[in-house]
N, C-alpha and C positions, 0 to 999 in steps of 0.2 A: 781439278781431279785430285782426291786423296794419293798420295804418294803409298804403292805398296812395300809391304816388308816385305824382302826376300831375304833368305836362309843363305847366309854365305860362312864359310866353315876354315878358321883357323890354325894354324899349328898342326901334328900329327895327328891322325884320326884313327887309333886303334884303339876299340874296346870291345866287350864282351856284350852281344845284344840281352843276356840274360846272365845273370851269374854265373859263377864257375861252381857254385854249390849247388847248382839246379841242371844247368845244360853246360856241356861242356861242345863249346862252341867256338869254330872259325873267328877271331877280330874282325869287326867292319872296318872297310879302308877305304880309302879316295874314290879308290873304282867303284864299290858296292854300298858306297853309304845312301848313293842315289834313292836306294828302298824306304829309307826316310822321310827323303824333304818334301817328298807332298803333302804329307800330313803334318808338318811342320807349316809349310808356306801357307797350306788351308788356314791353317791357325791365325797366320799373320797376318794375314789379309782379308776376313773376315769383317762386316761390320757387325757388329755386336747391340742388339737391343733386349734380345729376353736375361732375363736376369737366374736361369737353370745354366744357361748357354754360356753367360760370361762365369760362373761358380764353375764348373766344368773346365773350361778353360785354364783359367786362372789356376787354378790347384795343378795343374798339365805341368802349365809352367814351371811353375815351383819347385814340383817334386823330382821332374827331369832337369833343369838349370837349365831354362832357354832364359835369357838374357836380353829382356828387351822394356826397358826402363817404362818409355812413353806407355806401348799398350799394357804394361802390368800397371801404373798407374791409373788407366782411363778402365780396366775391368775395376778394380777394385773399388774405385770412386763410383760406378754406377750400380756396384752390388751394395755398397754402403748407401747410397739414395733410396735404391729400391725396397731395402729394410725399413730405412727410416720414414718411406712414404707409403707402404702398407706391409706392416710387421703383423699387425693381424692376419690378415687375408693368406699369408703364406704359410702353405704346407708344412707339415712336418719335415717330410723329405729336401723341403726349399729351404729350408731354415737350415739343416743340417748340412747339406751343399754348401751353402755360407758360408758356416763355421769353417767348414773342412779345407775351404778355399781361403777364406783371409788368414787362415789360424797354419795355412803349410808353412813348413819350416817356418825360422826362430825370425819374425818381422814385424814392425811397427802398427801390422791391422790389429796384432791381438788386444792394443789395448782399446781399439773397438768393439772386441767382444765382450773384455770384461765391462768396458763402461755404460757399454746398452744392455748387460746381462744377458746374453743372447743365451747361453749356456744352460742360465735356471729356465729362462721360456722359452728354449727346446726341452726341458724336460719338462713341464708342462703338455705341451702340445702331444708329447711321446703319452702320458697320462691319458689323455682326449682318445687315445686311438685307443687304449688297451681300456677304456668303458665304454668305448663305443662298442667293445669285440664284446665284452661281459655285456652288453646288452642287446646286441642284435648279432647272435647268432657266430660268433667269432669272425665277423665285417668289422675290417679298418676303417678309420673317416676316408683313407686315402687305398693305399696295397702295399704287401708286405715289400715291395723294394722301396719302398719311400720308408715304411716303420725298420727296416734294418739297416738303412743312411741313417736315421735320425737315431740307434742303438750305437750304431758304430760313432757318430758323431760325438755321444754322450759320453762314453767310454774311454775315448783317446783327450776328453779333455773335461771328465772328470766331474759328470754331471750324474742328477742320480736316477737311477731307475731300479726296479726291483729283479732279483734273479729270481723271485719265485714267479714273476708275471714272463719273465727269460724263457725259463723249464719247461713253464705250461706253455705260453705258444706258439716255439719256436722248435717245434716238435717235429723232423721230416717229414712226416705224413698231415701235415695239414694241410689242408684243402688250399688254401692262399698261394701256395708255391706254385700252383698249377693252374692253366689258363686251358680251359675246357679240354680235361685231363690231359694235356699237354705239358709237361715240366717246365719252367719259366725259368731259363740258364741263367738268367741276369740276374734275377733274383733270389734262386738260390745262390750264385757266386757270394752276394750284398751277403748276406743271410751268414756264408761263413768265416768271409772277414770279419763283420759281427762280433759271431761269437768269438771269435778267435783273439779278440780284442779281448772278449769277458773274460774268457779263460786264463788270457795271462795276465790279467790285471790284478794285481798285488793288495790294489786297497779294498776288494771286496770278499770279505770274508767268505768262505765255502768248503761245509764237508768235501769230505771225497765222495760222496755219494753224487752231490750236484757237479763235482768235477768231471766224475765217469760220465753224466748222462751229457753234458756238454762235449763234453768230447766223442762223445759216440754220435750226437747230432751232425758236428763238422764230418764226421769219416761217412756218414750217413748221403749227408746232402753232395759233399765230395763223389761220393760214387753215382750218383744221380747224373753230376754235371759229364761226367767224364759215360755214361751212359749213351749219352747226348751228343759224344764226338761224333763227327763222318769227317776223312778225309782231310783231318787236321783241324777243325772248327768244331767248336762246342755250341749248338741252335746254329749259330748263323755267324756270318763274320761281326756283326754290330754286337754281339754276345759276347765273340770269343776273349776279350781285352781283358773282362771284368772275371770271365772260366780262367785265363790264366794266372791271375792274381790269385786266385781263388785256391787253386791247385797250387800253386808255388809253395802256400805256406797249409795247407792241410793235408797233402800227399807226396808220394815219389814219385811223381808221374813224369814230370818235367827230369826226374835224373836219368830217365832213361835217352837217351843222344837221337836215339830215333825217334821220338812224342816231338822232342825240340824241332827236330827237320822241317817232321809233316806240319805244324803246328807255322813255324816259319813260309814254311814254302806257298804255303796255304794263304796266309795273311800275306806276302808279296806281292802274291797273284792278284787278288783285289784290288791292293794299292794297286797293281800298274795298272791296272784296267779300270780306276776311277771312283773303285765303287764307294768308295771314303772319301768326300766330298762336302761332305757336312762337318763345321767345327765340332762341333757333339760328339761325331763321331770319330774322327779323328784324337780328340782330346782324351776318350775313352780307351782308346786300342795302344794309344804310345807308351801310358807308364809300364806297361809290364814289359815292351818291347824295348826297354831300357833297364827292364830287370827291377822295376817300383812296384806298388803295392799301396792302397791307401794308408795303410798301417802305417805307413812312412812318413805322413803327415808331421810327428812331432819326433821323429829322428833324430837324433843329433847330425847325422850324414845327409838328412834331406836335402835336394838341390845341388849334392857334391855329381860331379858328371864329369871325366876325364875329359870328355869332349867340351870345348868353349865354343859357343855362340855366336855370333853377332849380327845385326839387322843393319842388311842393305836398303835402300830407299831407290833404286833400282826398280822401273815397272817391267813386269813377266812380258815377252812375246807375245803378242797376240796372232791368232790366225784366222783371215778372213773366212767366211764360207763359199766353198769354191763351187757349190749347186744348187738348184733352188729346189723349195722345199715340195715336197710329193704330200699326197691326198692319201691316208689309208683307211680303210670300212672294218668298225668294229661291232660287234653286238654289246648289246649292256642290261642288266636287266638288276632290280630290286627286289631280296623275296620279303615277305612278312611272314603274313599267315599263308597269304598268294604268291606267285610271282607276275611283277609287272617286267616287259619284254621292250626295246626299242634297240632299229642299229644307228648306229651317230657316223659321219665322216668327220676325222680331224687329220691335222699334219702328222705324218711323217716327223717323230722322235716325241711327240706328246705325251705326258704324262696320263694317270691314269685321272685325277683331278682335272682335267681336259674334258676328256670323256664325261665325268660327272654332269662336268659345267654345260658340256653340248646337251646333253640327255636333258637337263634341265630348263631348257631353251627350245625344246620340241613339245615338253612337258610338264609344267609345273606342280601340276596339282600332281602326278606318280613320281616326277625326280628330282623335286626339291630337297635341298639339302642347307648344313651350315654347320663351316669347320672353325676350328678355335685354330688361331697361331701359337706354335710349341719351339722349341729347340731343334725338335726334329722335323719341323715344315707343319704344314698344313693337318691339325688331327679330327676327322670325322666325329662331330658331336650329336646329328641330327638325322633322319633320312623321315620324311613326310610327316615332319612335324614330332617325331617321335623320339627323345633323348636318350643318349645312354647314361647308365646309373651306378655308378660304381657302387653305392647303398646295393641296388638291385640285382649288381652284380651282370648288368648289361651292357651291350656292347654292338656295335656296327664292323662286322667282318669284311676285308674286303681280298675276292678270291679274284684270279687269272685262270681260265679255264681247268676250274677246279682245283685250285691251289690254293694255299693262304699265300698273301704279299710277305717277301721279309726285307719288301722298304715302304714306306708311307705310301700317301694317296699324291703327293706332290715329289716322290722320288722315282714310281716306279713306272719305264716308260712303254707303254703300250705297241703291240705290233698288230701288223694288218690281219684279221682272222680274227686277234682274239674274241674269246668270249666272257664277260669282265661281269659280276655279281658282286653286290653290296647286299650283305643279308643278316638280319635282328639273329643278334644271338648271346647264349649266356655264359658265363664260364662259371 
C-alpha cells in the first residue's frame, strides 16, 4: 500500500490567515491550525490521474509553500506528459492551468514552457474562442471561466491577446457569466483576476478611456460576486476560494474584520464537516485562506509561508464501520419534453449517481445515461441518448427535491424520500 502523507507542523505556528492589509485577524496557533490540515492531508494523499486536478494542485502547493518534494515532482511530471501527449486536444482553460501550475513561483518547469512555447499556443487557442464568439453568436469553444484562466494565464506571463477583444467581451452584462440567469461566482471571480492582471500590466499600452472601462468592469462584476454572499459564502463554499481571491484585490470587503469572521467561520464549518473532500477542491479554497491569489503566481514572495511544512509517511487512522448498511426508497425521475417517473431502493449514504445507476437497471431504454470522468467526480454528459452541448448551450441539470445540487452526481448523498430529477435544460 502506497505510504500516505500526512501534514505534520514545525517550529512556532503563528500567522495571519489573510493579511493584515485585508482582515485584521486572530494568529493561528497549535491549537486552531487544526482548521487546515484536512484540506492539506486531502491534497497529500490524493491519487492523482486527471491532469485539471494535478495543475490545480500543483499551483496550491506552490503558492502556499507546502513542501513536499516527491508529490510536487510526480504532479509536475504527469502535467508535463499529459501536454506532451495531447497538446491539441486541450482546452484553453487546460493549457492555461498548466502554465499557471509549472510557471508558480521562480522553478526549473518554466523552462518547460518556454521550450514547448506553451505561451504562444495558449494564445492561439485564446484566438480559437474569441472567432468562435465573432462567429456564433458570442459562444466560446469552451465558457468564459476557462476563456478568463486562459486571459489571466497570458497576462502574468506575457503572452498576447488583444484589449480590444478584452473591452468587448468581457463586458458585466454578458450573457456568459451567467448559468440560466444565475450569476456564476466562479466565474466571475476568474474574470476579475483577469482583468485585474490587464489592468496593471505595464506592457500594454492603454488610453485612460480603456483603463476606466476596465476598471469599472472589475468594480462591476466585484459587486455581482459579493451579491451572491449568504452567510459568509459567495454561490456556494466550492465558489467561495476563488470570491475571495477575487474581493481581496478588487474591493474593501475583506477590510471590514466582520466579512472576515463570517467568511472564515463559514468556510470552517464545511471543512469540519467534510464537505472538502475532493483535491480540487480543497486546492481551490486554501490560497486565499493563506491570504494568496493567482496573481501571485510570478511574485517574487510566491511560496514565502511563515509556516514550514513537512510530510509524514505516517498512515491516517482508520475507523471500521460499526453498523451495517440500511435500504432507503427514493423517487427519480427524468424530464425532457415529458417527464419519465420510477422509485429506486439503494443504501443508505449513496450518492445521487447510485440512483442514476439503479434507475438505469430497471430501465434502460427512459434512464440511460453516460458521464465523463472530471476533477470533480463523475460529470453528466448524456441522459437517453441525448448530449449536452456547450456550442448549444446545453446542459443535464440535476435537482434534489427541487433544488439545484451544489455538489456533482458522484458527491452529493441522497436520503430516504427524496425526490431526485435530471432534467434537459439550457442556460
Amino acid at each position: 500500500m502506497r505510504p500516505s502523507r500526512q501534514l505534520a507542523l514545525m517550529g512556532l505556528l503563528v500567522f495571519s490567515l489573510i493579511p493584515s492589509q485585508l482582515c485584521q485577524m486572530h494568529g493561528v496557533n497549535e491549537t486552531n491550525f487544526w482548521h487546515l490540515e484536512p484540506l492539506i492531508n486531502t491534497m497529500l494523499n490524493a491519487k492523482y490521474t486527471e491532469g485539471f486536478q494535478d495543475a490545480n494542485v500543483l499551483m496550491t502547493f506552490r503558492l502556499v509553500g507546502i513542501k513536499s518534494q516527491s508529490l510536487e515532482q510526480q504532479l509536475s511530471q504527469q502535467i508535463k506528459e499529459d501536454i506532451n501527449s495531447r497538446e491539441m486536444e486541450l482546452t484553453s482553460g487546460q493549457l492555461a492551468l498548466d502554465i499557471l501550475a509549472l510557471g508558480a513561483c521562480e522553478n526549473q518547469d518554466r523552462e518547460f514552457i518556454r521550450g514547448a512555447r506553451l505561451v504562444s499556443k495558449l494564445g492561439a487557442k485564446f484566438q480559437a474562442e474569441i472567432q468562435n464568439m465573432e462567429a456564433h453568436g458570442g459562444s466560446p469553444l469552451t465558457n468564459y471561466y476557462q476563456l478568463s484562466l486562459a486571459l489571466l494565464a497570458l497576462c502574468l506571463f506575457n503572452g498576447r491577446y488583444s484589449i480590444t477583444s478584452v473591452t468587448y467581451y468581457f463586458t458585466p452584462e454578458n450573457k456568459n457569466y451567467y448559468f440560466e440567469d444565475q450569476f456564476s461566482v466562479d466565474t466571475g471571480a476568474m474574470a476579475v483576476l483577469a482583468l485585474t492582471c490587464v489592468q496593471r500590466n505595464t506592457q500594454k499600452k492603454m488610453d485612460a478611456n480603456t483603463k476606466g472601462k476596465i476598471r469599472g468592469y472589475i468594480a462591476s462584476l466585484a459587486n455581482k460576486i459579493q451579491a451572491e454572499g449568504k452567510q459568509g459564502l459567495f454561490g456556494n463554499i466550492f465558489s467561495t476560494g476563488e470570491a475571495m481571491q477575487a474581493l481581496f484585490v478588487s474591493s474593501d470587503y475583506y477590510k471590514n474584520e466582520r466579512n472576515c469572521r463570517e467568511t472564515l467561520r463559514a468556510v470552517f464549518d464545511n471543512i469540519s464537516q467534510g464537505v472538502i473532500y475532493l483535491p480540487i477542491a480543497a486546492a481551490q479554497i486554501l490560497p486565499a485562506l493563506m491570504g494568496k491569489t493567482y496573481l501571485d503566481v510570478i511574485n517574487p514572495s510566491c511560496g514565502h509561508n511563515p509556516v514550514k511544512f513537512s510530510v509524514s509517511t505516517e498512515k491516517p487512522d482508520t475507523v471500521p464501520p460499526t453498523t451495517a448498511p440500511l435500504n432507503i426508497l427514493v423517487k427519480y425521475s427524468v424530464r425532457i419534453n415529458k417527464t419519465s417517473h420510477t422509485e429506486v431502493t439503494v443504501r443508505k449514504g449513496s450518492v445521487f449517481l447510485d440512483v442514476m445507476k439503479a434507475a438505469q437497471e430497471k430501465n434502460k431504454t427512459l434512464f440511460r445515461f453516460t458521464v465523463e470522468e472530471t476533477s470533480w467526480g463523475p460529470f453528466v454528459t448524456s441522459v437517453q441518448g441525448i448530449r449536452a452541448s456547450s456550442k448549444d448551450r446545453t446542459y443535464w441539470k440535476l435537482l434534489s427535491n427541487g433544488q439545484p445540487l451544489t455538489q456533482g452526481a458522484g458527491s452529493h448523498v441522497v436520503q430516504n424520500g427524496d425526490n431526485l430529477e435530471v432534467r434537459w435544460s439550457k442556460y
